[in-house]
TORLUM-367223 format. One record per residue (C-alpha): residue in three letters; x, z, y. Coordinates in Angstrom, 3 decimals. Layout:
N
 resn        u        w        v
  Ala        X        Z        Y
...
# end
This chain:
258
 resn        u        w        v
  Unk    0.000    0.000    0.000
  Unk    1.413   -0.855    3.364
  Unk    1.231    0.674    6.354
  Unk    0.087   -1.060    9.803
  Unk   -0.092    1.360   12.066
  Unk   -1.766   -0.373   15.732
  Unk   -1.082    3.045   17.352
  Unk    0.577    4.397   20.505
  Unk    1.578    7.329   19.156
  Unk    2.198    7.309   15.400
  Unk    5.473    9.344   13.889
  Unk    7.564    6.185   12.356
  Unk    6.173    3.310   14.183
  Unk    3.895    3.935   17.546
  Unk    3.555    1.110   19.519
  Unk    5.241   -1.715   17.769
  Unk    2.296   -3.131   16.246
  Unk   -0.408   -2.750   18.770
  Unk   -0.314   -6.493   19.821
  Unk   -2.596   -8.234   17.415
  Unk   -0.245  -10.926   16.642
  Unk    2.571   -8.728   15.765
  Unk    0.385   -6.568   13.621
  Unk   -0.611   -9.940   11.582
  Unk    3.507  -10.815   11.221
  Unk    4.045   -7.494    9.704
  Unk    0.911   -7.674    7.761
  Unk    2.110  -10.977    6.296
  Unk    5.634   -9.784    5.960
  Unk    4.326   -6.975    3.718
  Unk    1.963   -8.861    1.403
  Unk    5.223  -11.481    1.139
  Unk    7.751   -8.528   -0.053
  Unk    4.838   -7.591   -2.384
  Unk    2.174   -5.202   -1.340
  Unk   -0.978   -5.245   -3.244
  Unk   -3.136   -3.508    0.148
  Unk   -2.674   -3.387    4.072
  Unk   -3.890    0.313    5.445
  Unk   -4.440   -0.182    8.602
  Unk   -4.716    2.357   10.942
  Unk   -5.271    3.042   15.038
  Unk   -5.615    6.549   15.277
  Unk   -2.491    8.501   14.750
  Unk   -2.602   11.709   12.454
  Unk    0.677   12.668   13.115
  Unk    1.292   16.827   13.051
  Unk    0.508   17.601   16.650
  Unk   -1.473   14.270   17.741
  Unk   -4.818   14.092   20.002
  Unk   -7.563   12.695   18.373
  Unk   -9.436    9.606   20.263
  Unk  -12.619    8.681   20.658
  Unk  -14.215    5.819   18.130
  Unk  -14.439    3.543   21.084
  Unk  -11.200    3.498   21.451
  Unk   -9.824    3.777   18.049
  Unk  -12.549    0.266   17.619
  Unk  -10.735   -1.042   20.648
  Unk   -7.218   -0.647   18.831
  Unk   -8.651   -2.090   15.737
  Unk  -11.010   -4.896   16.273
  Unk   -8.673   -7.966   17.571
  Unk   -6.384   -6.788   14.725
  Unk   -8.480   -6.758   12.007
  Unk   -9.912  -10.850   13.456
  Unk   -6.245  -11.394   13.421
  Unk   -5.333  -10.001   10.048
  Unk   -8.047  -10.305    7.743
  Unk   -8.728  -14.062    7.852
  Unk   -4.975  -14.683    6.934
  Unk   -3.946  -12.475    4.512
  Unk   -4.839  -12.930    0.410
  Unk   -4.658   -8.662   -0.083
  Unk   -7.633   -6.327    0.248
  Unk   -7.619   -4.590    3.891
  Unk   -8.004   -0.674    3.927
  Unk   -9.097    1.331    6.969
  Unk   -7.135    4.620    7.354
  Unk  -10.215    6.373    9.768
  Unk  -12.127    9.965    9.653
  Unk  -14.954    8.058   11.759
  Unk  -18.067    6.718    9.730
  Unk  -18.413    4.234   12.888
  Unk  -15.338    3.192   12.887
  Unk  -15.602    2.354    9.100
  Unk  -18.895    1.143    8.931
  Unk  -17.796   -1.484   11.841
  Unk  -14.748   -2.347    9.656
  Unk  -15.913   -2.574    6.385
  Unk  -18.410   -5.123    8.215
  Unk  -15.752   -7.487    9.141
  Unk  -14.280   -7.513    5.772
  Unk  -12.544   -4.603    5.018
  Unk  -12.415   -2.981    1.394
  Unk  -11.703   -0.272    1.706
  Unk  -12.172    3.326    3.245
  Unk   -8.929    5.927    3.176
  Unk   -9.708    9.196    5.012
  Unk   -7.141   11.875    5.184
  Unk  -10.667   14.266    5.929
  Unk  -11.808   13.439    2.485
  Unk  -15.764   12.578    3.930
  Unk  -15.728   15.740    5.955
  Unk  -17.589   13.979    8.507
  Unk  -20.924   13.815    8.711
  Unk  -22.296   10.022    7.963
  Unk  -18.943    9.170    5.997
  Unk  -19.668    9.572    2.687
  Unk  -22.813    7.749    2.836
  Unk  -21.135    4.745    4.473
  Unk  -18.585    4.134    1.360
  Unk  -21.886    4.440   -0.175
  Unk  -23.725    2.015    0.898
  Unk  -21.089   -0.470    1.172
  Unk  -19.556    0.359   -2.917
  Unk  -15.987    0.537   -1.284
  Unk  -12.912    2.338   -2.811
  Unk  -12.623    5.544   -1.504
  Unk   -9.479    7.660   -0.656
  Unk  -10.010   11.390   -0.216
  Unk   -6.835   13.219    1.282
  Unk   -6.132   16.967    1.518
  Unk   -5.341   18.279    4.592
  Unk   -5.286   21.659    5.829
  Unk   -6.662   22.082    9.184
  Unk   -6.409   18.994   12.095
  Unk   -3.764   17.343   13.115
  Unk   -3.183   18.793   16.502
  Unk   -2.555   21.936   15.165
  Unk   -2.195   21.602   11.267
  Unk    1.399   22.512   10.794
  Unk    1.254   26.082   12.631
  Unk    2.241   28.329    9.922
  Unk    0.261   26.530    6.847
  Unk    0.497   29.289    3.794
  Unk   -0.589   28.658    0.445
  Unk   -0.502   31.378   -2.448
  Unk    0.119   28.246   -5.477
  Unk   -0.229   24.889   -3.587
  Unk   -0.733   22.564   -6.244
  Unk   -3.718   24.552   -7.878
  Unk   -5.440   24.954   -4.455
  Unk   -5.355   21.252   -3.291
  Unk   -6.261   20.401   -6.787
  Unk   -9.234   22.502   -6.767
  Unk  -10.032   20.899   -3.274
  Unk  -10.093   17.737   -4.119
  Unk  -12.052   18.340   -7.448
  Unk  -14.542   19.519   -4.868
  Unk  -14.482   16.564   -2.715
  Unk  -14.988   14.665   -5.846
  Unk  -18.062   16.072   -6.696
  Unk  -19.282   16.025   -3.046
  Unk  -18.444   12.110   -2.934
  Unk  -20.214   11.407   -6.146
  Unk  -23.403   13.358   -5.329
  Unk  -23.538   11.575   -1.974
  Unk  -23.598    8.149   -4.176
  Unk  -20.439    6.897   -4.635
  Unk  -19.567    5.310   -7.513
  Unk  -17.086    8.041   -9.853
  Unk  -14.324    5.133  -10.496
  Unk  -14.371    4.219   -6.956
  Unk  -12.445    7.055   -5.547
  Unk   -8.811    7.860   -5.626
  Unk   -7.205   11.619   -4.811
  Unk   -4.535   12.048   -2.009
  Unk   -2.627   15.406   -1.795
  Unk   -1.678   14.910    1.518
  Unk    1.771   15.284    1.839
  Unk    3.013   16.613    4.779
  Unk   -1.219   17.239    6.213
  Unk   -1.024   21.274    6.698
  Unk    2.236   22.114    4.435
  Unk    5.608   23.666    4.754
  Unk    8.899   21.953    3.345
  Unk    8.322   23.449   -0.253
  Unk    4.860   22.632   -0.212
  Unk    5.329   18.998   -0.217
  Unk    8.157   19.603   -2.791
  Unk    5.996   21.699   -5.017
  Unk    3.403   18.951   -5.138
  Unk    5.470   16.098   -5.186
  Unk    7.143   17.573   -8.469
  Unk    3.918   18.566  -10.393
  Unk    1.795   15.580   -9.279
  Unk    0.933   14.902  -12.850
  Unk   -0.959   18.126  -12.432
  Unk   -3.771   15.793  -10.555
  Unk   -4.224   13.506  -13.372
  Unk   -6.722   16.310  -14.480
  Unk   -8.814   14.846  -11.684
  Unk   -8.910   11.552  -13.602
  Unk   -8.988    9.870  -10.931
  Unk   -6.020    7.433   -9.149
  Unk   -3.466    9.568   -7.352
  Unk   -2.467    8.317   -4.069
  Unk    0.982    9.332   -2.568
  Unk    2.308    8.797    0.774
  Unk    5.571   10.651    1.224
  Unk    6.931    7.375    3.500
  Unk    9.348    8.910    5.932
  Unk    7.646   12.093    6.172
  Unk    9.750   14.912    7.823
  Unk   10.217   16.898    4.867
  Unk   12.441   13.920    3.500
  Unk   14.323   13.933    7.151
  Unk   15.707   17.609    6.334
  Unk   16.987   16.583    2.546
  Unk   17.987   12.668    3.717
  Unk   18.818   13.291    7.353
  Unk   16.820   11.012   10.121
  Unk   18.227    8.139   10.882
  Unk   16.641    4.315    9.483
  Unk   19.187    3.970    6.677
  Unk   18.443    7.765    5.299
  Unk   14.900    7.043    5.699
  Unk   14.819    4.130    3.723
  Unk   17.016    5.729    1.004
  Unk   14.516    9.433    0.770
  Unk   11.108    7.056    0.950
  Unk   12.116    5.221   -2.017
  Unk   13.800    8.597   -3.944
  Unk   10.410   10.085   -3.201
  Unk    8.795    7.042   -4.671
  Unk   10.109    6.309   -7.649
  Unk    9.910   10.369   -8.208
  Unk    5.866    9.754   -7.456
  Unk    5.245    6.764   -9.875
  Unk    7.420    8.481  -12.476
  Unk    4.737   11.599  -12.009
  Unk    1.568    9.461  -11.927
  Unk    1.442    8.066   -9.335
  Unk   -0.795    4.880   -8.838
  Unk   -0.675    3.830   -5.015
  Unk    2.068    4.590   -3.132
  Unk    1.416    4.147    0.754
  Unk    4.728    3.257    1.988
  Unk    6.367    1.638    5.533
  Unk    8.782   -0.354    3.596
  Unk    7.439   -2.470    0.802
  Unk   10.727   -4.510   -0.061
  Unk   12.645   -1.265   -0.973
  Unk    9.811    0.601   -2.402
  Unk    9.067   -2.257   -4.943
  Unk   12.772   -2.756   -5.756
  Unk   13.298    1.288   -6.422
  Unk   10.155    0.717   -8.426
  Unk   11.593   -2.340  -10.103
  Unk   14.608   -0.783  -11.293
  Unk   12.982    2.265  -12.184
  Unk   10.933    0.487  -14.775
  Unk   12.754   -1.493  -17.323
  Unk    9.189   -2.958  -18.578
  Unk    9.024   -4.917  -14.928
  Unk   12.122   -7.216  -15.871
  Unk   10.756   -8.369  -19.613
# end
């Protein structure tokens, strides 16, 4: 899964992308080096980011999403808490919904119903303006599993269809640097959800205080991290760099060269 952020403001990439006809290079860049989906996003949920309003987060994303979706061959996700802004996207010809609020919004859930899109629900502890101030846990990996087996049940008895949604555990959303250790290194705990296990640990800054921060380090942690998630279960990986993620992958699996 790669990432197109059209955002100010996000952590890795803010502002590079907001023009619509850069956002379709990089789109087509990433489905060339081999991404299956294009998240796009235009509301950053950075730790310590201010949340926008959905006309302005529709503003970021409509001339994009004209731009983008008619050219690419890859299925289009929208990374968005707002029913709104999904509803509007989904209309266009997205195909999917990824919410890092797991359909804590009122109106979401029954959007992804009624269009029978994928659905991924994210943990995240608190909001992001104020979601890393002292985050505790007592055993992170069984609390964000029990979470999301809530969120499950939530999404299923709002009408969504049970194969149709995927489980995020939200690294770096609301934890401390073991946190998102811990739960990178039991993910296979979350295959008791039964349900495909997302994993974005793309140049989070828990990998900046193992890796260090500059682009080189970055690239090198980001693909560590996900070759470490597919090895654990993972079955999406949302990364920023699709070239080295699928060669870690690649090498990783000595089934992919026969």
């Amino acid at each position: 899964m790669g990432i197109l952020n059209v955002t100010p403001d996000s952590f890795s990439d803010g502002g590079r992308f907001l023009d619509p006809e850069s956002a379709l290079d990089h789109a087509l860049r990433m489905q060339e080096e081999g991404a299956d989906v294009i998240d796009v996003g235009a509301e950053s949920t950075r730790p310590g980011s201010s949340p926008i309003t959905e006309e302005e987060e529709w503003k970021r994303l409509l001339p994009v999403l004209r731009k983008v979706l008619p050219r690419i061959k890859i299925p289009v996700s929208i990374d968005t808490q707002k029913p709104g802004v999904a509803d509007l996207s989904l209309q266009e010809g997205a195909a999917m919904i990824n919410d890092v609020s797991a359909l804590r919004r009122e109106g979401m859930a029954e959007v992804a119903a009624r269009h029978r899109v994928p659905v991924i629900l994210m943990h995240m502890r608190g909001e992001p303006p104020t979601m890393q101030r002292n985050p505790s846990y007592e055993d992170v990996v069984q609390e964000v599993l029990r979470f999301l087996q809530e969120r499950i049940r939530f999404a299923v008895d709002r009408g969504i269809d049970r194969d149709k949604i995927m489980v995020d555990p939200g690294l770096g959303f609301g934890k401390r640097f073991e946190d998102n250790l811990a739960l990178l290194n039991d993910l296979n705990e979350f295959g008791a959800l039964r349900a495909p296990i997302v994993v974005g640990a793309s140049r989070k800054s828990f990998l900046r205080k193992i890796f260090g921060a500059d682009e080189k380090a970055l690239w090198t942690g980001s693909a560590a991290a996900a070759v470490l998630a597919a090895s654990k279960g993972a079955s999406i990986l949302r990364v920023h760099d699709v070239a080295v993620t699928k060669a870690a992958i690649r090498l990783a699996d000595p089934n992919s060269f026969l």
